[in-house]
VEXTI-475439 format. One line per 8 residues: number of its first residue (from 1); for each residue x, y, z of N, C-alpha, C. Coordinates in steps of 0.2 Angstrom, whole numbers. Atoms other than C-alpha are relative to their C-alpha. Example, Ala and Ser with C-alpha at 12.3 -4.5 7.8 and 13.67 -1.06 7.14 Angstrom:
# residues 2
1	4/-6/0/62/-22/39/4/6/0 ~ -4/-6/-1/68/-5/36/-4/5/3
//
This chain:
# residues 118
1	5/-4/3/-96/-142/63/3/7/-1 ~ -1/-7/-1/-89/-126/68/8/-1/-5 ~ -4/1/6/-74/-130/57/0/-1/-6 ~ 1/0/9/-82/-133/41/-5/9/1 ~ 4/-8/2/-90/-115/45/3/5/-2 ~ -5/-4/2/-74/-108/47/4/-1/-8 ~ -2/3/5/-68/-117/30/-4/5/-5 ~ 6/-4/4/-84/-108/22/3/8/0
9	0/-9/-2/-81/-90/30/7/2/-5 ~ -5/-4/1/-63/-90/25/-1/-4/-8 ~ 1/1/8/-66/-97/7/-2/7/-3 ~ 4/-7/1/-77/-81/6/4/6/-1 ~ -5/-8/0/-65/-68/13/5/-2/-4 ~ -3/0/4/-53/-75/3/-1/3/-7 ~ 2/-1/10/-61/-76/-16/-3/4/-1 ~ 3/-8/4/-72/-61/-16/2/4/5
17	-2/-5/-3/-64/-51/-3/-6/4/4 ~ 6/2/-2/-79/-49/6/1/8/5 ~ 1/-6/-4/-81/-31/15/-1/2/8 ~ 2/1/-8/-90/-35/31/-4/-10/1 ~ 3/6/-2/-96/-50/39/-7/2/7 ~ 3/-4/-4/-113/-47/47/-6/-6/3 ~ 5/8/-4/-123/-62/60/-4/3/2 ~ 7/0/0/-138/-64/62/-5/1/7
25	-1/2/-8/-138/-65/82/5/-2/5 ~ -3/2/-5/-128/-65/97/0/-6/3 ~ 3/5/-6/-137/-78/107/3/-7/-2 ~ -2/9/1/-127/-93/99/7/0/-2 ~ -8/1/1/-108/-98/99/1/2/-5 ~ -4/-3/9/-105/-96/80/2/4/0 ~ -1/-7/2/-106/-79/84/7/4/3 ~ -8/1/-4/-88/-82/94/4/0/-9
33	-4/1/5/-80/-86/75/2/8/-5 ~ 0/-7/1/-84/-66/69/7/3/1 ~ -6/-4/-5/-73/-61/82/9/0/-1 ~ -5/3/3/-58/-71/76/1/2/-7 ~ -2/-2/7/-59/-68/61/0/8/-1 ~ 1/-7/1/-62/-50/63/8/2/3 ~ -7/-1/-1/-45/-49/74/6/-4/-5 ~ -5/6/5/-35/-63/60/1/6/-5
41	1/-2/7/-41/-53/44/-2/9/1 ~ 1/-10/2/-46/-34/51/-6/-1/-3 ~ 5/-3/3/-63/-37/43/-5/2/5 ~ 5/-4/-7/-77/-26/51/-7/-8/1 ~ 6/5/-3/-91/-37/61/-4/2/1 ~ 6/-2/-1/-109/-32/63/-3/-6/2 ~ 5/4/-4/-123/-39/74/-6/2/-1 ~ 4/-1/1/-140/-39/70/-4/-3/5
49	4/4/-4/-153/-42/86/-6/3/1 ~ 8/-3/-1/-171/-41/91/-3/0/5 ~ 3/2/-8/-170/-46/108/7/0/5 ~ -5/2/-2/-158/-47/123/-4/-7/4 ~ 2/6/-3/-162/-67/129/0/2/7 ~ 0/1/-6/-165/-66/148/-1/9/3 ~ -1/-7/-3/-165/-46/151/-8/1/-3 ~ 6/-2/2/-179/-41/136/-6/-4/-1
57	4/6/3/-185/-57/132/1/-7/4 ~ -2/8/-5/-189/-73/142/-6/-3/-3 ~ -1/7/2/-193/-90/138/-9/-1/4 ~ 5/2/-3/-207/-92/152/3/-6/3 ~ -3/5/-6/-198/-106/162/7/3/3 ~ -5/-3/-5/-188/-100/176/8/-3/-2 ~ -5/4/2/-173/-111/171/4/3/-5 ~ 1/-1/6/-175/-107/154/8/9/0
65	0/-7/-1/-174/-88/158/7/2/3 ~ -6/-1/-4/-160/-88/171/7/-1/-5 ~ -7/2/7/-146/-97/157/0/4/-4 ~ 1/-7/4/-152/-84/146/3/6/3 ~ -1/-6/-2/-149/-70/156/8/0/3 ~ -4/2/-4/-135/-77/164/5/1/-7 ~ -5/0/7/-127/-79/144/-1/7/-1 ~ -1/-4/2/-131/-63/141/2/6/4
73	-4/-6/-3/-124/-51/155/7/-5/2 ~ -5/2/0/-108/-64/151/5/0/-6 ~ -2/-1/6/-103/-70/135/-4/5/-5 ~ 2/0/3/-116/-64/128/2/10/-1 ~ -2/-4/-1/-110/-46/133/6/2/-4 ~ -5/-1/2/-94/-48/129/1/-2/-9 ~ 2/-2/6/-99/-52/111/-1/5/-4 ~ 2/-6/1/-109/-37/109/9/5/0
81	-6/-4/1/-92/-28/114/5/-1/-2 ~ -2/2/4/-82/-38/102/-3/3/-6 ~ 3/0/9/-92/-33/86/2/9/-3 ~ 2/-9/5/-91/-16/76/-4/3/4 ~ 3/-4/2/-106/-12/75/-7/-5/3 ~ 8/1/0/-124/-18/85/-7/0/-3 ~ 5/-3/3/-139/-16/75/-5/-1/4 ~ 5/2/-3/-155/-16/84/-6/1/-5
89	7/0/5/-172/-17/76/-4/6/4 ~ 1/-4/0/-178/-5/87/2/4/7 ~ -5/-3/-5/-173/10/99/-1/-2/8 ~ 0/4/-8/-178/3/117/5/-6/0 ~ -7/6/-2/-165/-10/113/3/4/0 ~ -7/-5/-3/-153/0/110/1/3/5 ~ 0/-4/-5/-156/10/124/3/-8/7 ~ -1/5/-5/-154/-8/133/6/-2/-1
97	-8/2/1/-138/-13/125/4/4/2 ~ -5/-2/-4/-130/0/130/-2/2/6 ~ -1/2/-6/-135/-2/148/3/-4/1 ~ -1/4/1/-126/-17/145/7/2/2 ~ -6/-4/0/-110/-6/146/3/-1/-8 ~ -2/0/7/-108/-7/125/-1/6/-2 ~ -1/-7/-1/-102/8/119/-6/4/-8 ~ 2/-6/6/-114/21/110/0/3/-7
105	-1/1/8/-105/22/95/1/-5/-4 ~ -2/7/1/-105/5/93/-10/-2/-4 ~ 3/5/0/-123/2/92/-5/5/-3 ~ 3/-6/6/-137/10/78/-6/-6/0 ~ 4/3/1/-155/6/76/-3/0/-6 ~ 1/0/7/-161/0/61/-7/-3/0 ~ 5/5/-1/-180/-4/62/-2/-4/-6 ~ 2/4/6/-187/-19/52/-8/2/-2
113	7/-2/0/-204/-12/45/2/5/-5 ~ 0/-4/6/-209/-1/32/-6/6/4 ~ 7/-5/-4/-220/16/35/-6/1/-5 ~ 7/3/4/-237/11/29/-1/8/-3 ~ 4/-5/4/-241/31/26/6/2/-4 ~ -2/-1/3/-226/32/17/-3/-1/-8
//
């Protein structure tokens, strides 16, 4: 599966030259192929998240929660520090990614919402 992914991405950067590559979330392997491809090709990687799984955000099962947290002050870290460009949806994450030790000028919050009294 992860081989017809990579099939697709690089169809992509090939035939339209494609500027950045931008996922959707951290918290799932896929988001391992960016990186590869960001070091192969040189194209920039962004991340878009709304949560960190086990630090911000838990599950409600001990178990659950633990593997969570566990993926993400691991790989899930080392991802974040792989990428461009972090985007958070709002500044208290950011503020949490980089506790994470991700660097500051790495990471920009971009809130999802509109301002009603605008």
């Amino acid at each position: 599966m992860l081989h017809k992914k990579l099939e697709i991405i690089l169809y992509y950067l090939r035939k339209h030259e494609c500027d950045v590559i931008h996922v959707g979330d951290y918290f799932y392997p896929t988001s391992l192929l960016p990186i590869y491809l960001n070091h192969k090709y040189c194209v920039p990687i962004l991340v878009s998240i709304n949560a960190l799984p086990g630090f911000t955000w838990h599950f409600g099962d001990f178990l659950v929660d633990k593997i969570a947290k566990m993926y993400t002050y691991s790989l899930g870290r080392y991802i974040l520090q792989s990428y461009n460009k972090v985007i958070s949806l709002y500044s208290k994450l950011s503020r949490e990614v980089r506790s994470l030790g991700i660097n500051s000028e790495k990471t920009v919050t971009i809130p999802n919402g509109v301002n009603l009294d605008f």
